[in-house]
N, C-alpha and C positions, 0 to 999 in steps of 0.2 A: 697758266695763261695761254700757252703756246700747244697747238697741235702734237702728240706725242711722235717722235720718231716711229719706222716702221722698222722691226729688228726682232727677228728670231735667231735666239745663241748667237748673237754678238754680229749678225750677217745678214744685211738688207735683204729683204722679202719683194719680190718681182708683186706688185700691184700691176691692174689693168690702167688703160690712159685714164677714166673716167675715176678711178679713187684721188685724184688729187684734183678732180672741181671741188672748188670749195672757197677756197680763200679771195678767188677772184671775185666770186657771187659775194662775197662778205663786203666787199669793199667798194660792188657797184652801187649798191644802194645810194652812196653819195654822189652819187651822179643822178640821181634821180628823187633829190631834196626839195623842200619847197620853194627854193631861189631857184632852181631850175625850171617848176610849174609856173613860175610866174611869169621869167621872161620867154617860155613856148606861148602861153596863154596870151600875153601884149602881142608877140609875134605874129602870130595865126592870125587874132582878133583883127589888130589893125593891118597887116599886111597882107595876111592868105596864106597861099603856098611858099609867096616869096621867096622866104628866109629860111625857108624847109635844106639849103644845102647845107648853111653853118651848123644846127643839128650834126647833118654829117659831117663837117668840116671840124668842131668841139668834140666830138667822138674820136674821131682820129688823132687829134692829139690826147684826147685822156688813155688810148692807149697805150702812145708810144710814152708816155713819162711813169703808168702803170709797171709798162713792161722794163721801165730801167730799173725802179724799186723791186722787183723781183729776182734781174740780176744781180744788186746788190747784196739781197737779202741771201739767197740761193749760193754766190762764190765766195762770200766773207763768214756767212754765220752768224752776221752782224745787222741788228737792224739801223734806219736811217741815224736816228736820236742816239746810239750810243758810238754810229762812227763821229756825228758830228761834235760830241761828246771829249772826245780822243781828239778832237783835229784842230780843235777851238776850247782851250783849255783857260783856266785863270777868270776876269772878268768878264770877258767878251762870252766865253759857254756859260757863264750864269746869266748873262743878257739872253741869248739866244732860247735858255730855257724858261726864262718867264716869261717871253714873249713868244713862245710855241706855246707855253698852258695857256698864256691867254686867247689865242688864237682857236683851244680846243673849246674853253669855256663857248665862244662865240659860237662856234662850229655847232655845241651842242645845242645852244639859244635858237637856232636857226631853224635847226631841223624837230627839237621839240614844240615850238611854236607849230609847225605842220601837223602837227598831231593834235596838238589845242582845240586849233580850228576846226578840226577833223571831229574832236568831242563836240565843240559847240554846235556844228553843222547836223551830226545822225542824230545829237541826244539831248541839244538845246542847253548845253551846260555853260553857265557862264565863264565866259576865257580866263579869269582868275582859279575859279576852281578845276578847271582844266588843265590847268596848265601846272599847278599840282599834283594832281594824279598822275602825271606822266614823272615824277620819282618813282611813283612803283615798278616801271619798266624796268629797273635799276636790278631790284628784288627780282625781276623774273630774268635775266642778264644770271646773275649768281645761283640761283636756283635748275639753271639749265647745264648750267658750265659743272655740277654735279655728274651729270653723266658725260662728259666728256666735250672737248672742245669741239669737236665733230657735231656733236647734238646740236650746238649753238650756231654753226655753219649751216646745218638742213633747216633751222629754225628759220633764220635769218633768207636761208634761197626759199625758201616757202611761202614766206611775205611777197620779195621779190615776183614769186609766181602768183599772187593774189593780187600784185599792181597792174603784171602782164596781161593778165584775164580779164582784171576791169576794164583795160583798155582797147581789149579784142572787143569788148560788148559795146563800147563808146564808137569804136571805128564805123562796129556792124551795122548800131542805129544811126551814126551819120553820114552814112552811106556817098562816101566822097568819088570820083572820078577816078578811073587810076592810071588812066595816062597821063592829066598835068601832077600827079602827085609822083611817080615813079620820074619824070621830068627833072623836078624841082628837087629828088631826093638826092640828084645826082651831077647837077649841073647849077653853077650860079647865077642869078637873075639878076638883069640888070638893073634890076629895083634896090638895087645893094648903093647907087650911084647917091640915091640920096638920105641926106644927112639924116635923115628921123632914122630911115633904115639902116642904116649904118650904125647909128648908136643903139638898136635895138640887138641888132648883130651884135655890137660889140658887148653887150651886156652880155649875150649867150654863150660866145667863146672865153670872155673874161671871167664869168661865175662858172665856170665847167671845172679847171682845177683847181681842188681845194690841198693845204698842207696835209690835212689828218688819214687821206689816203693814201699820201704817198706813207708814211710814216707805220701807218698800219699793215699793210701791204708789205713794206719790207721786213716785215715783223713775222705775220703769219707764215712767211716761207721759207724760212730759216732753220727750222727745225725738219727740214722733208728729206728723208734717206736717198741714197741709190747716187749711181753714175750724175755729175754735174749739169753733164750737158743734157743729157736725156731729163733730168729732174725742168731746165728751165722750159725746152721744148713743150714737156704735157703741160706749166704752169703758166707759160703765155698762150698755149691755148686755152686754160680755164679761163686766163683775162681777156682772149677775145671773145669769147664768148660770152661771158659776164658781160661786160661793156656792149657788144653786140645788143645786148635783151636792153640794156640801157636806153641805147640810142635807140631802139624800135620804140621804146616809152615816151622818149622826150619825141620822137619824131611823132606818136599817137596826138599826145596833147596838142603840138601844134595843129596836126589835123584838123582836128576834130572844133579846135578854136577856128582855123580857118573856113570849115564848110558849114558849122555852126552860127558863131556868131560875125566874122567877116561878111557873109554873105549876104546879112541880115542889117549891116550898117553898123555893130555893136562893138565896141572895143571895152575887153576885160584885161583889166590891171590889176585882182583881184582874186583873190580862191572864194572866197565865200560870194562873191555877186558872178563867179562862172558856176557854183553849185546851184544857188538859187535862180542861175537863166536857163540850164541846161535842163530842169523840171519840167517849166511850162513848153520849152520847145521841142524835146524829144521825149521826154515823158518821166515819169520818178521813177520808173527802172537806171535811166542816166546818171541822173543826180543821186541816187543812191548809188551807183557802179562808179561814183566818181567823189563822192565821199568816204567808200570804204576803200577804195585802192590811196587817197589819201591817209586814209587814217594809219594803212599797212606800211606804206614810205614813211609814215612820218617815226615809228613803232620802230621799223629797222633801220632807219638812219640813226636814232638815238642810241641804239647801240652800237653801230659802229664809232660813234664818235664819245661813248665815255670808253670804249676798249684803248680807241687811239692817244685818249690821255693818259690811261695806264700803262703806253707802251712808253712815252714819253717823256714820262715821268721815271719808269724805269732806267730807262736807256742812258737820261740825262743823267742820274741821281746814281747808277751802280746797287741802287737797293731794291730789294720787292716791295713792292708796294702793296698794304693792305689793301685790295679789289673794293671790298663794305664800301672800308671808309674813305676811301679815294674815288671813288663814282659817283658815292652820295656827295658828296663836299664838292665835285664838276658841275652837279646838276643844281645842287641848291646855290651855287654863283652865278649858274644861269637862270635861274628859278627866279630868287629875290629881286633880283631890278627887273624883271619881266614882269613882276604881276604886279610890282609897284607901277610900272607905266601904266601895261592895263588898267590899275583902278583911277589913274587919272586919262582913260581913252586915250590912249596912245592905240595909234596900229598894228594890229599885229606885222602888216608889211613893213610898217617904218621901223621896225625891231629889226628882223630882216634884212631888210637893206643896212642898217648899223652894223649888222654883223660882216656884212660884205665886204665894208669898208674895213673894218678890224683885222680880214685877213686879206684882203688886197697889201696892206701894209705888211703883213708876213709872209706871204710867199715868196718874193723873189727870196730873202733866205731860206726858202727852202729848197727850191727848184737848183738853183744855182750850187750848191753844195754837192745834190746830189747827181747831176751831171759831169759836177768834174770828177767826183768819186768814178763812177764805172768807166771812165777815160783814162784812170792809171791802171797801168798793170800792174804795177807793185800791190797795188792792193785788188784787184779783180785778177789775177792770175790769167789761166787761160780764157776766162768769161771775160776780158775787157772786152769793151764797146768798139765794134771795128770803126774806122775812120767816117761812113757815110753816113753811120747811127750817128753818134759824136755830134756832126756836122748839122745833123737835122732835131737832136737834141738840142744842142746850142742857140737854134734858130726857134724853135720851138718855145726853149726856154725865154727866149728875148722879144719874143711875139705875146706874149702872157704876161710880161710886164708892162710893155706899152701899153695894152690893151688896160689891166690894172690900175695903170697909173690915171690913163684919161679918163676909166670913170670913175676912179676916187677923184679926181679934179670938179668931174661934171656932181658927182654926189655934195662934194663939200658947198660949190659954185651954187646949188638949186636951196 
């Protein structure tokens, strides 16, 4: 499951800094899901540049709670699911573990739907049978993990770089201004004061962390040789980095929503009516460069989220879990009532947003646990969390529940 140690004759192997990018790229992709494309796309659409800070405002914090699952994973050995595992023992850790799988189920619902769409949009495939075919993804997950977990890490940042590139060709054809964009990328507007934009804000900072990141995350880096400190240094730079390409992504689609269709009057709430306006307005080079860097998000976010049930399941359970039959059985839970809606026209957004809501309700257990973890020393040894990380974790943590909770309030409320 896990990245092999680096170890000749029993004696860590000096790697350059760039052999340990990997894990972070693995785990940005869910930052860049289709619940992310949706609220850049309402954002852009109906506001512009607006909203273009919280972008970088949701960036910033997906780092810093990245970056604490990495010290955890990095000074214990131990991933998130099997400290919480240890720490919350008896009924309450069998509570906490069906309601993390269910969270993964959802997780996975969300971001295979992105891929559906993505079939129904290049290749006209109806979203039941679409939505299908993205089991196989499953088969190509275990088929890869053959030549090593590494294989599966360059697979997966390759995608990644196939979302970057469509979006470099989106930018290039919507040839936006780059003074109010470098502006707005950096500074908040005072458009934030009213309420539509403030809930569309808060949708962007609220859907940013999700649980299976962190969980995953603390997972992949657990097994990396060498000096501690020096191991977390190269690995929080793999996650700024990773996350960096992130937020250039989710900062693209707002773009390109905002000089596209804001400019024009046109508010998209929507992936399939921003593919089909993006055609007639900038031309089928667009809407094809924006169908297939969907399809590639939707392709590596599903595998990061059946990896994170099998960590999860691990972690909680103390057993290996068979990869086959534990992936397929993630995906056909997300599968089955998906195409059941579909056949009675259900949206694939209002799937979507279901899912949001499913883990609005589980995160604060997870954020919360894992903050006060790398706050003991007892258990993060020389890697605890110094006092002003702590401080800004805490707040961070408690910023992502409100935000959570008001729009599971505003979702249940509509």
């Amino acid at each position: 499951m896990y990245p092999e140690g680096i170890e000749v004759l029993g004696a860590p192997k000096t790697r350059p800094w760039w052999w340990y990018l990997g894990p972070g790229f693995l785990v940005s992709v869910g930052y860049m899901d289709p619940g992310n494309w949706v609220t850049s796309l309402e954002a852009g659409s109906r506001y512009g540049l607006a909203l273009l800070f919280v972008v970088t405002l949701a960036s910033a914090m997906a780092v810093l709670f990245q970056a604490l699952a990495v010290r955890l994973g990095v000074a214990t050995g131990k991933d998130l699911a099997e400290h919480m595992r240890a720490r919350y023992p008896g009924g309450l850790g069998r509570l906490l573990f069906l309601t993390t799988f269910v969270a993964m189920v959802a997780t996975d619902l969300a971001e295979f739907m992105g891929m559906a769409v993505a079939l129904n949009l290049l290749f006209g495939l109806p979203l039941v049978l679409a939505a299908w075919l993205t089991v196989l993804d499953v088969f190509l997950i275990l088929y890869l993990e053959r030549f090593g977990f590494r294989a599966l890490e360059l697979a997966v940042s390759a995608l990644v770089g196939v979302v970057g590139l469509a979006y470099v060709v989106e930018v290039v054809l919507a040839r936006p201004e780059p003074g109010p964009l470098l502006r707005h990328l950096f500074l908040p507007s005072p458009a934030l004061a009213d309420l539509g934009a403030l809930y569309v804000a808060l949708g962007i900072l609220g859907a940013t962390v999700m649980p299976h990141n962190l969980f995953l995350h603390s997972a992949q880096v657990k097994t990396c040789l060498g000096e501690a400190g020096k191991r977390v240094y190269r690995l929080l730079l793999d996650t700024a980095l990773a996350l960096s390409g992130a937020w250039l992504v989710n900062a693209a689609i707002l773009v390109v929503a905002a000089t596209v269709f804001h400019q024009r009057g046109l508010v998209i709430a929507d992936l399939a009516e921003a593919y089909h306006t993006l055609g007639p307005l900038l031309g089928p080079l667009a809407a094809l460069a924006f169908g297939v860097a969907l399809l590639a998000s939707g392709l590596s976010s599903t595998t990061t989220g059946t990896l994170a049930a099998q960590v999860v399941v691990e972690g909680f359970t103390q057993a290996r879990a068979n990869p086959a039959r534990l992936r397929l059985v993630t995906r056909l839970l997300a599968v089955l009532p998906a195409s059941l809606a579909l056949t009675f026209h259900a949206s694939p957004m209002a799937l979507i947003v279901l899912s949001q809501v499913v883990l609005s309700f589980r995160l604060p257990f997870t954020l919360f646990p894992l903050v006060r973890l790398v706050g003991e020393a007892r258990t993060m040894g020389s890697l605890v969390a110094p006092g002003w990380l702590r401080l800004l974790a805490w707040a961070g943590a408690l910023l992502v529940l409100v935000l959570n909770l008001f729009l599971l309030v505003q979702a249940l409320a509509s």
